[in-house]
Every structure is written in structure tokens, then in C-alpha cells.
TIMI-2910 file (N, C-alpha, C, CB; in pm, 1 decimal, decimal comma, always signed):
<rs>
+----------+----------+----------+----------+----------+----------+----------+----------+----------+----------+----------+----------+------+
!      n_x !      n_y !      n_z !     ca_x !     ca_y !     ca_z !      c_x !      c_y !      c_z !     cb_x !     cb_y !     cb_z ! resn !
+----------+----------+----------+----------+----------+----------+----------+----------+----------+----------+----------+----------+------+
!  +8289,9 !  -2346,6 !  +1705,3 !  +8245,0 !  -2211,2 !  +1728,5 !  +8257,1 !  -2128,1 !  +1601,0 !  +8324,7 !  -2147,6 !  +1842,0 !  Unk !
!  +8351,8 !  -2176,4 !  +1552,4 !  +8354,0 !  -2083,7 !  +1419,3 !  +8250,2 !  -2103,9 !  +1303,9 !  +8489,4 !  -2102,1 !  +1350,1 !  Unk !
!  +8224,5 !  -2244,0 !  +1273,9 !  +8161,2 !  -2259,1 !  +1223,8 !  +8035,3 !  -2221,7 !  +1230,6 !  +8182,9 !  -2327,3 !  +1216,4 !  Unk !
!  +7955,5 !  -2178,9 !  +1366,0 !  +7872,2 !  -2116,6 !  +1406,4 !  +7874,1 !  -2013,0 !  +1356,7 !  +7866,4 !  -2113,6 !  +1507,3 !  Unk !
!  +7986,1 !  -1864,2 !  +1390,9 !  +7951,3 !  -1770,1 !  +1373,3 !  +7944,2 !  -1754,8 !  +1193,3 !  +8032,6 !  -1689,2 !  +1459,9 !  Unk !
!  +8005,3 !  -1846,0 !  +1142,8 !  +7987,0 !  -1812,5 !   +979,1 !  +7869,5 !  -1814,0 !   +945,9 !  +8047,9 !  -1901,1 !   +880,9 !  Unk !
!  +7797,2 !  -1926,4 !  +1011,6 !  +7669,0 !  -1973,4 !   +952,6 !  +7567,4 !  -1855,2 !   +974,5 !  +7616,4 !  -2115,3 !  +1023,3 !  Unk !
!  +7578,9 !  -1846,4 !  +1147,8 !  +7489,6 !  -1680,9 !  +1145,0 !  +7509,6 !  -1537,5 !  +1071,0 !  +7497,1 !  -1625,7 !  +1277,5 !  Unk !
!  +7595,1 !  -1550,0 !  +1026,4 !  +7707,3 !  -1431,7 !   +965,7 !  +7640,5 !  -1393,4 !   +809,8 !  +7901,0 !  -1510,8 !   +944,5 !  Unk !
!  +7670,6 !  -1570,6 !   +750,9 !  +7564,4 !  -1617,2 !   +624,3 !  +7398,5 !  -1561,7 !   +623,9 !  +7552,6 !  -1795,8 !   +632,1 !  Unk !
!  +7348,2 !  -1627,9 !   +757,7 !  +7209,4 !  -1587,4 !   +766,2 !  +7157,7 !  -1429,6 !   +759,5 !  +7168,0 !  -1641,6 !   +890,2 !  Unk !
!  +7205,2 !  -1375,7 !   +872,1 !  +7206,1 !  -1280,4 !   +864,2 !  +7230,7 !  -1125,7 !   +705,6 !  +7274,3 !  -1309,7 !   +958,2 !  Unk !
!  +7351,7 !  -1185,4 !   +637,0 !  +7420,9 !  -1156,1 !   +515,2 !  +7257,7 !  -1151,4 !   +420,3 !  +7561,3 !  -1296,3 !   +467,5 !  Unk !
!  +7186,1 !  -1268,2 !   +430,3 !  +7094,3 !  -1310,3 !   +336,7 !  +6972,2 !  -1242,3 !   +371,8 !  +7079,6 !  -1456,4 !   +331,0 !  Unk !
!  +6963,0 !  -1180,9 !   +456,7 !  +6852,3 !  -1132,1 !   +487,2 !  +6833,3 !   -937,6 !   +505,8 !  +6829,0 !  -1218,1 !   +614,5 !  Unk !
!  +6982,4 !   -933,8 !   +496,1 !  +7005,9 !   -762,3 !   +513,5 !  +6938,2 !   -695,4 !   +381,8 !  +7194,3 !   -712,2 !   +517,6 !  Unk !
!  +6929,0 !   -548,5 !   +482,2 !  +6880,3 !   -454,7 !   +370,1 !  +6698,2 !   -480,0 !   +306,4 !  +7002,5 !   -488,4 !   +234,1 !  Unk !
!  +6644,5 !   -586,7 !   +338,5 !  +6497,1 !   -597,6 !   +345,5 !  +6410,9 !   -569,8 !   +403,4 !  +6464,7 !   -665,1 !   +347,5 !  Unk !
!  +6318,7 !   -433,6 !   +315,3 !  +6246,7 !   -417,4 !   +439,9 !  +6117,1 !   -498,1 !   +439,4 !  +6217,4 !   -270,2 !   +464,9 !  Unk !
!  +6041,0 !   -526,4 !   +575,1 !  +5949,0 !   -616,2 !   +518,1 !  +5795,2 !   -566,2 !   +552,2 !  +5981,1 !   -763,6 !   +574,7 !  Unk !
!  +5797,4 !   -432,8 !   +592,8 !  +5690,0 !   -337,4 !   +609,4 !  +5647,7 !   -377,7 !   +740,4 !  +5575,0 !   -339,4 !   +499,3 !  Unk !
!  +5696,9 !   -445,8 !   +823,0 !  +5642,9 !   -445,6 !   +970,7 !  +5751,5 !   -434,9 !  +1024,1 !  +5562,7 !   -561,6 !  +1029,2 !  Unk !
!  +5749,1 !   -407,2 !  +1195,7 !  +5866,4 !   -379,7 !  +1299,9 !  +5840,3 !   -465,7 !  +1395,7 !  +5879,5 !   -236,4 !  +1361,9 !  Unk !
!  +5984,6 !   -474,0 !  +1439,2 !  +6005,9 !   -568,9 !  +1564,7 !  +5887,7 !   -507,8 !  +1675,1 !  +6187,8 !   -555,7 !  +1634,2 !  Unk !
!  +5830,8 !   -573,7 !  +1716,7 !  +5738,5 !   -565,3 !  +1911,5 !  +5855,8 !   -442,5 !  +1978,6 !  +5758,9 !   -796,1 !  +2057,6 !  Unk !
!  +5988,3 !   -445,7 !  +1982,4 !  +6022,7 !   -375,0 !  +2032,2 !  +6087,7 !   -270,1 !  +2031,8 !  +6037,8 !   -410,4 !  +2066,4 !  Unk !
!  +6063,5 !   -247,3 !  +1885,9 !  +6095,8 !   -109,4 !  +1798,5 !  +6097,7 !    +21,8 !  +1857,3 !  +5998,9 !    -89,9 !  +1694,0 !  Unk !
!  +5982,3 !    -30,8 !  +1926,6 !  +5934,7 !   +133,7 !  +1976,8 !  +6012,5 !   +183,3 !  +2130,7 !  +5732,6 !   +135,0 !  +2010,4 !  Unk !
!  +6067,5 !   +115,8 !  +2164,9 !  +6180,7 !   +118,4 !  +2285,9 !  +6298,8 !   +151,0 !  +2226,5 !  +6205,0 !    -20,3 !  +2367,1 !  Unk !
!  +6325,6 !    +74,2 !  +2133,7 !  +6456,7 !   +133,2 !  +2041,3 !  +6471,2 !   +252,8 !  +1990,2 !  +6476,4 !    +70,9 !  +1930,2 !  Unk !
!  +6389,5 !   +302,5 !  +1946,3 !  +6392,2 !   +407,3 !  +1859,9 !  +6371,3 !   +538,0 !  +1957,6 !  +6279,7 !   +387,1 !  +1743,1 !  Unk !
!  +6353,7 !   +500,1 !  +2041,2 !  +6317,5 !   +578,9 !  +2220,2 !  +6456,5 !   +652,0 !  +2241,5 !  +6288,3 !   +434,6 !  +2389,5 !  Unk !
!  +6566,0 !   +517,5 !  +2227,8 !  +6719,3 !   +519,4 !  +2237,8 !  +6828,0 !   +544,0 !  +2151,3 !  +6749,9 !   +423,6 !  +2269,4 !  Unk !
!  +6762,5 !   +592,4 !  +2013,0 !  +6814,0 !   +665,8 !  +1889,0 !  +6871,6 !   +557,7 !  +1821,4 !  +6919,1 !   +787,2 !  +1912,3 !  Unk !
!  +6770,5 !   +435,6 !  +1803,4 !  +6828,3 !   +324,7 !  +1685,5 !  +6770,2 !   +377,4 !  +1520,1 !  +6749,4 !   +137,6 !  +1727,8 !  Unk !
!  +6712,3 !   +440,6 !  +1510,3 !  +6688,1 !   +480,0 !  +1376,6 !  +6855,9 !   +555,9 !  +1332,6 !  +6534,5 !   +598,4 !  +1373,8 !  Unk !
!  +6914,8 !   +645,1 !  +1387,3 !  +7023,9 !   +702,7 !  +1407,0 !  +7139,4 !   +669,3 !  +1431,4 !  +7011,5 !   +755,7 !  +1464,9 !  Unk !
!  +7133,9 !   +569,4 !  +1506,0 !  +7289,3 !   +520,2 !  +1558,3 !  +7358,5 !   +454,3 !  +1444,7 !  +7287,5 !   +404,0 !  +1689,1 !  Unk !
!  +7491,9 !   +502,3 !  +1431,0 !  +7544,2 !   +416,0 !  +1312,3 !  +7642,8 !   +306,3 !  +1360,4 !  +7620,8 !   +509,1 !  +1202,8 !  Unk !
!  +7610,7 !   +260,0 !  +1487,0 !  +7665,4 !   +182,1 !  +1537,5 !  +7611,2 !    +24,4 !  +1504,9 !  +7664,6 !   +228,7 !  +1658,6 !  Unk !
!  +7451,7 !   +104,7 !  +1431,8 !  +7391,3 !    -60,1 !  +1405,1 !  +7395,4 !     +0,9 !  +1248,1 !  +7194,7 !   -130,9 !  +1492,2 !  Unk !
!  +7436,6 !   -132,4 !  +1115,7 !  +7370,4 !   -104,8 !   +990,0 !  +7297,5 !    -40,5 !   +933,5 !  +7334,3 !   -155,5 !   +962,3 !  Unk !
!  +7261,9 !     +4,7 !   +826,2 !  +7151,1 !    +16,0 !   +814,9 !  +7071,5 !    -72,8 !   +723,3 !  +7143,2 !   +124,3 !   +795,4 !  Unk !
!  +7103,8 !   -186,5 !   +697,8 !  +7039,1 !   -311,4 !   +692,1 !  +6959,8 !   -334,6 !   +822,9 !  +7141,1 !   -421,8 !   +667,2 !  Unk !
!  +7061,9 !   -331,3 !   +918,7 !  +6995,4 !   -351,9 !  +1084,0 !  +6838,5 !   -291,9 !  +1091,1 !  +7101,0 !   -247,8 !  +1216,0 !  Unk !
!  +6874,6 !   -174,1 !  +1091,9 !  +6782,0 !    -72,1 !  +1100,0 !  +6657,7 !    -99,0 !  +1028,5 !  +6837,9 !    +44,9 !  +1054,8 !  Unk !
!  +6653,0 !    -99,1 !   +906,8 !  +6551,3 !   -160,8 !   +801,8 !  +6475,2 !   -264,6 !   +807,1 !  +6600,1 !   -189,4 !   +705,1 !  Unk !
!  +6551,7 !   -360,8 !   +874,4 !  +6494,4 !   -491,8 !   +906,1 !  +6396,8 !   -500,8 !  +1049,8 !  +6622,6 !   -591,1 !   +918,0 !  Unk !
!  +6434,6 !   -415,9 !  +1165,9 !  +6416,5 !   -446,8 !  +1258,6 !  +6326,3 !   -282,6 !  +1300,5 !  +6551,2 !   -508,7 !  +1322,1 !  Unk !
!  +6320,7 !   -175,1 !  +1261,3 !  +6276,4 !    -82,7 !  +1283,7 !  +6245,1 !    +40,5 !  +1167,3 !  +6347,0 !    -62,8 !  +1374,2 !  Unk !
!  +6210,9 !    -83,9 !  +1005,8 !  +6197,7 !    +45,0 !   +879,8 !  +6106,1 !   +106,8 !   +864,0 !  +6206,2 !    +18,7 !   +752,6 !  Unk !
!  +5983,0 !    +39,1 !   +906,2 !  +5896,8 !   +126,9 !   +925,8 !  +5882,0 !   +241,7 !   +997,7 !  +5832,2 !    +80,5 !   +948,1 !  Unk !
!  +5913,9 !   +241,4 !  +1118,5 !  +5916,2 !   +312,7 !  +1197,4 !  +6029,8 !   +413,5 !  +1188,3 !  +5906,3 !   +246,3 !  +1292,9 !  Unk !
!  +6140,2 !   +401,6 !  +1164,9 !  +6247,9 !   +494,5 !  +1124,0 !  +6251,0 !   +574,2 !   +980,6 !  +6366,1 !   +414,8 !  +1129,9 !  Unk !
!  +6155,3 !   +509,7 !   +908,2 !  +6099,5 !   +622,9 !   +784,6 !  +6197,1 !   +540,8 !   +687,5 !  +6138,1 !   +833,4 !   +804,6 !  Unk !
!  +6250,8 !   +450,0 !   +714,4 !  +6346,5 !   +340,0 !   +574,6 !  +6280,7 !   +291,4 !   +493,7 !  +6424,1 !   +205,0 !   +608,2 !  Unk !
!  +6119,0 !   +254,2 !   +559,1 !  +6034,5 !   +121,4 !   +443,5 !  +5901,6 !   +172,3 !   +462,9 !  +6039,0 !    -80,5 !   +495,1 !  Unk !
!  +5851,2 !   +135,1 !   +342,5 !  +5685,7 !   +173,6 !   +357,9 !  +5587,1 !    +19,5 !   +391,8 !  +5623,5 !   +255,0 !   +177,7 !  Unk !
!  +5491,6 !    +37,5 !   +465,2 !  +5409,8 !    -71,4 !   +524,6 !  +5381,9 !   -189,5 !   +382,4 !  +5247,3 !     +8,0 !   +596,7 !  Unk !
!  +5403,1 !   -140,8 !   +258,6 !  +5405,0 !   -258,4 !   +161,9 !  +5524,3 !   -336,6 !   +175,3 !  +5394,9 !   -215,4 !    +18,9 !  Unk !
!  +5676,5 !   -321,5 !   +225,5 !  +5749,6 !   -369,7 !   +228,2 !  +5921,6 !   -296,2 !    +93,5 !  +5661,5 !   -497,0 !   +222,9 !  Unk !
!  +5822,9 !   -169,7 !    +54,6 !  +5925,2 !    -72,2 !    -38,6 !  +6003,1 !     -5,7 !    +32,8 !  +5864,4 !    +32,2 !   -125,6 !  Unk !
!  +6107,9 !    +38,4 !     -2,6 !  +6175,3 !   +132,1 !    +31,4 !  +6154,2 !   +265,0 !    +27,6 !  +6253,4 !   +116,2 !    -11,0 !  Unk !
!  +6169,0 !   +373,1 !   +163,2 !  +6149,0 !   +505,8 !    +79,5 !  +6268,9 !   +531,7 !    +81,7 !  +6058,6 !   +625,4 !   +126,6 !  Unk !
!  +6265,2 !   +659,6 !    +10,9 !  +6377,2 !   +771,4 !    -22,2 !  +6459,6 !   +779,9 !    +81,1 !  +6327,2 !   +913,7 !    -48,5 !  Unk !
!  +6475,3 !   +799,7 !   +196,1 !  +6535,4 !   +800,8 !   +305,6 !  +6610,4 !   +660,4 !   +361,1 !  +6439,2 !   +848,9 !   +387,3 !  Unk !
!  +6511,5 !   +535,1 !   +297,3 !  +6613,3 !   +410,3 !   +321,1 !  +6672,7 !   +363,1 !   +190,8 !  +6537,6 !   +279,3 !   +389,8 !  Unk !
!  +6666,2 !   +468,9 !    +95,5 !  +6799,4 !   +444,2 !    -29,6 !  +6655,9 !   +379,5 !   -174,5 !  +6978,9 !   +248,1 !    +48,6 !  Unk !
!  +6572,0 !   +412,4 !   -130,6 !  +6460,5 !   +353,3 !   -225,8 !  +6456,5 !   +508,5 !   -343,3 !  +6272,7 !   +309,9 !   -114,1 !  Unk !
!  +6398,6 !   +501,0 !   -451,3 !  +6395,4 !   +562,4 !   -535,7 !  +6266,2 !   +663,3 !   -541,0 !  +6415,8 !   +479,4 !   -625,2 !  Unk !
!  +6248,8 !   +785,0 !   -591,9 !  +6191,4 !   +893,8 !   -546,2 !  +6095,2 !   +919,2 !   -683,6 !  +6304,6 !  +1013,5 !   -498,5 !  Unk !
!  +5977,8 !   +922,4 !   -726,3 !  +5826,6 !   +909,6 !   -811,1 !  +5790,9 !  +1033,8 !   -853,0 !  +5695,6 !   +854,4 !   -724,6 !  Unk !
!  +5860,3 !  +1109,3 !   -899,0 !  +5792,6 !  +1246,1 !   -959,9 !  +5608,8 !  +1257,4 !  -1014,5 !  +5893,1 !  +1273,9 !  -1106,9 !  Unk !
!  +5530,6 !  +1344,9 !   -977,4 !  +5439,6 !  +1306,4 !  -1051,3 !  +5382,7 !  +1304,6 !  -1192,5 !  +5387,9 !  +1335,9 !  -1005,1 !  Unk !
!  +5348,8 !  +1211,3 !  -1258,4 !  +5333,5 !  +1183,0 !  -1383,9 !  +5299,3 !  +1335,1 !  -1470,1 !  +5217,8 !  +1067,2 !  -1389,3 !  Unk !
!  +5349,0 !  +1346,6 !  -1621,4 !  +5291,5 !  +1455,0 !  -1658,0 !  +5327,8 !  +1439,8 !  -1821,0 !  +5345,5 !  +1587,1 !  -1572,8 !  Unk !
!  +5149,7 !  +1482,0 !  -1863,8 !  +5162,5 !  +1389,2 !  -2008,9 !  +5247,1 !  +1492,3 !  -2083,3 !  +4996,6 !  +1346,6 !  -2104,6 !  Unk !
!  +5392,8 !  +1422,6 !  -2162,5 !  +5485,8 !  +1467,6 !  -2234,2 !  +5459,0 !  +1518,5 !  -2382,4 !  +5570,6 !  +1374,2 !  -2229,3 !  Unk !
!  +5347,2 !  +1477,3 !  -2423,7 !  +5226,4 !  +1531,4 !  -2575,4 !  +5163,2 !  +1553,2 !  -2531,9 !  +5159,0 !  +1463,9 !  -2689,7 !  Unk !
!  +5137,7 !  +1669,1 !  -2573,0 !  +5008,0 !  +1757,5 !  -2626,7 !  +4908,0 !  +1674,6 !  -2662,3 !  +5032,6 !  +1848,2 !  -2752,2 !  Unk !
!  +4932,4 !  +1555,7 !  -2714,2 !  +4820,3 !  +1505,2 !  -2817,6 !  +4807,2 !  +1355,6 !  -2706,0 !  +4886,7 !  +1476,6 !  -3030,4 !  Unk !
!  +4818,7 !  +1364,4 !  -2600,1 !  +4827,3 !  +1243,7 !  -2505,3 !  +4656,4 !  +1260,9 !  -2450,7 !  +4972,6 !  +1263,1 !  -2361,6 !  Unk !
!  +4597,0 !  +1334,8 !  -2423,5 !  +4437,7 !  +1315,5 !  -2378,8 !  +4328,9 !  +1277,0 !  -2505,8 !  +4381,6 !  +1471,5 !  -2308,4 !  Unk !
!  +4361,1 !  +1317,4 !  -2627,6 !  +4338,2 !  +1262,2 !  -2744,1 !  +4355,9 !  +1126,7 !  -2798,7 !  +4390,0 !  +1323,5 !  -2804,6 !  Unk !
!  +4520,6 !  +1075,2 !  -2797,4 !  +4567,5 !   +950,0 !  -2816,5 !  +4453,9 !   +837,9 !  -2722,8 !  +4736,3 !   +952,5 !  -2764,6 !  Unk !
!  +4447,5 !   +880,4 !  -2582,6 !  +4382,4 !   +809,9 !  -2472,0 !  +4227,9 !   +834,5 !  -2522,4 !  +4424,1 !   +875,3 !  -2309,2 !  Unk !
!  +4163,5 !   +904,7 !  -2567,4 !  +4028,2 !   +905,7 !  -2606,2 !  +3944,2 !   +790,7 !  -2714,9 !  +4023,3 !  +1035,2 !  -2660,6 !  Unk !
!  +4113,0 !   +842,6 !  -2797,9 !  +3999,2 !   +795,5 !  -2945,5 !  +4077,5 !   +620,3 !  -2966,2 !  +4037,2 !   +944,6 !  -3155,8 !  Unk !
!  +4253,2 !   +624,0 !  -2936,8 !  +4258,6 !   +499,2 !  -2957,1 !  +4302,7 !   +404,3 !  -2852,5 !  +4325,1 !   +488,1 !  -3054,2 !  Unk !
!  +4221,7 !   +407,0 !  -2765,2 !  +4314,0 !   +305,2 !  -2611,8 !  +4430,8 !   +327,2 !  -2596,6 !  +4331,9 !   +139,4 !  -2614,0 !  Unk !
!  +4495,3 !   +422,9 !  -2600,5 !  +4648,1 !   +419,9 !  -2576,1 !  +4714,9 !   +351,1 !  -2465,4 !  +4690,8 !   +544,2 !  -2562,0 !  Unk !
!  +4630,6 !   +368,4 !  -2358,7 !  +4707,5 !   +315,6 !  -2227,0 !  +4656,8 !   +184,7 !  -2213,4 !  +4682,3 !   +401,4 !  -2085,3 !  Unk !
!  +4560,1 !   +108,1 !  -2303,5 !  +4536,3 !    -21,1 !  -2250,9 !  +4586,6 !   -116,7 !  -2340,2 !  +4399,1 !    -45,9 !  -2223,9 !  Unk !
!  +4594,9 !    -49,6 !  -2495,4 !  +4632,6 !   -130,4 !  -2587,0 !  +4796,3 !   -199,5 !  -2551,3 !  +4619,2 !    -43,7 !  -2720,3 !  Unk !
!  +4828,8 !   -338,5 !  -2617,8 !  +4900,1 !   -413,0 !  -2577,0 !  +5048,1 !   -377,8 !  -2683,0 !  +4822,8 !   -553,5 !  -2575,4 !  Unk !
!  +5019,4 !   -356,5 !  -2794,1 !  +5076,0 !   -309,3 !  -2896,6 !  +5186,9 !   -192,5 !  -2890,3 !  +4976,8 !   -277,4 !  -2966,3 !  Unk !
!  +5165,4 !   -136,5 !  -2752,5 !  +5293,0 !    -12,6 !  -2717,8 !  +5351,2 !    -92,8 !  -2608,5 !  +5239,0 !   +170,5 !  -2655,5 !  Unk !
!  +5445,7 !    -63,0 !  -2587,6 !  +5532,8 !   -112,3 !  -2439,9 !  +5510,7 !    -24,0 !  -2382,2 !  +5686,7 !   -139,7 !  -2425,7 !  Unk !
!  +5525,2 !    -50,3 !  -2216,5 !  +5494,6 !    +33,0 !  -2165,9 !  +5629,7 !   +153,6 !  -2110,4 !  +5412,9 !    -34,5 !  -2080,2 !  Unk !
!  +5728,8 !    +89,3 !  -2158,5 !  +5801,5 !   +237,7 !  -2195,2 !  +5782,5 !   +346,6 !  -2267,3 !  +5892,3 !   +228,6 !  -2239,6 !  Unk !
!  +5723,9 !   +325,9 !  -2363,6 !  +5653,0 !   +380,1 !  -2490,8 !  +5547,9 !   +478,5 !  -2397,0 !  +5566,8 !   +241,0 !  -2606,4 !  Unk !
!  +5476,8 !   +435,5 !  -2377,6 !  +5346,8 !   +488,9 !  -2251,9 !  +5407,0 !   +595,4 !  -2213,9 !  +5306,6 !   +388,8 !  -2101,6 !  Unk !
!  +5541,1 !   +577,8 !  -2176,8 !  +5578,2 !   +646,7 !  -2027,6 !  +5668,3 !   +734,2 !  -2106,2 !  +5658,1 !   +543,2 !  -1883,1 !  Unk !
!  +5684,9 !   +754,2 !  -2239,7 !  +5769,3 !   +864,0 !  -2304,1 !  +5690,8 !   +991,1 !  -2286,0 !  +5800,4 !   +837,0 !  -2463,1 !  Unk !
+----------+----------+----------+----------+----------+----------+----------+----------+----------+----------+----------+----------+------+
</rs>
């Protein structure tokens, strides 16, 4: 018996915290009964079995902000001379900048 519960314990362990952009068939009964909320289940639990639907994961399988995923300000060119750079010499396609560089 023990050896059982390790093994599920393991499985389980390996699979937490992923969201995989779809929900359990019976999500929507759960969440009826305040499983997005209850901290009685993980919130690995939660993510796995109801992230979409509880606002944890987005239908690609990302995390949002609310399930601990990271938050996208919108882009905003840091030079003056950035609609220029992009005109005259490929800036954003050329291979020659990293794309950290890009993103300064």
C-alpha cells in the first residue's frame, strides 16, 4: 500500500502546476461549488483540472497573471530613432542584433 501511495504521490508531483489550456468535463460543476477558490484543493489542483475556467491558464496552455504567470506591458519604442532604424535598415529582421538588443 505504501508503495502505491508514493507512486501516485510521484505522479501526481510530476504533473502539478501545468496548465494545459483545457478543463476537466466536469469543471463546470466544480466551480458551481467554489473550486476555483477553495484552498482546500492546491493550486496546482486547480490549474490542472479547472485553469481555464478559474482564470489560472490561457486556452494556449500559458499561465495568466492570476495563476502566477507573468504580466506583458505594451511594447513602446525606447528611441526616438526606432521607426527610422526599422525603415531604412531592417532592424527587427536583421539577424546581427539579438533580440534583447531589439527589445532595449
Amino acid at each position: 500500500m505504501q508503495h502505491l501511495l508514493a507512486t501516485v504521490s510521484l505522479l501526481v508531483a510530476g504533473v502539478g502546476g501545468q496548465c494545459t489550456g483545457s478543463d476537466d468535463p466536469a469543471c463546470s460543476s466544480w466551480i458551481k461549488n467554489g473550486y476555483c477558490t477553495n484552498a482546500g484543493y492546491s493550486m496546482d489542483m486547480r490549474k490542472l483540472y479547472c485553469g481555464v475556467a478559474c482564470g489560472f491558464c490561457n486556452k494556449d496552455g500559458t499561465q495568466t497573471a492570476a495563476g502566477g504567470g507573468s504580466t506583458v506591458n505594451d511594447c513602446v519604442d525606447a528611441n526616438a530613432n526606432c521607426a527610422n532604424w526599422i525603415a531604412t535598415q531592417n532592424f527587427c529582421t536583421r539577424t546581427d542584433y539579438s533580440n534583447a538588443m531589439k527589445l532595449q
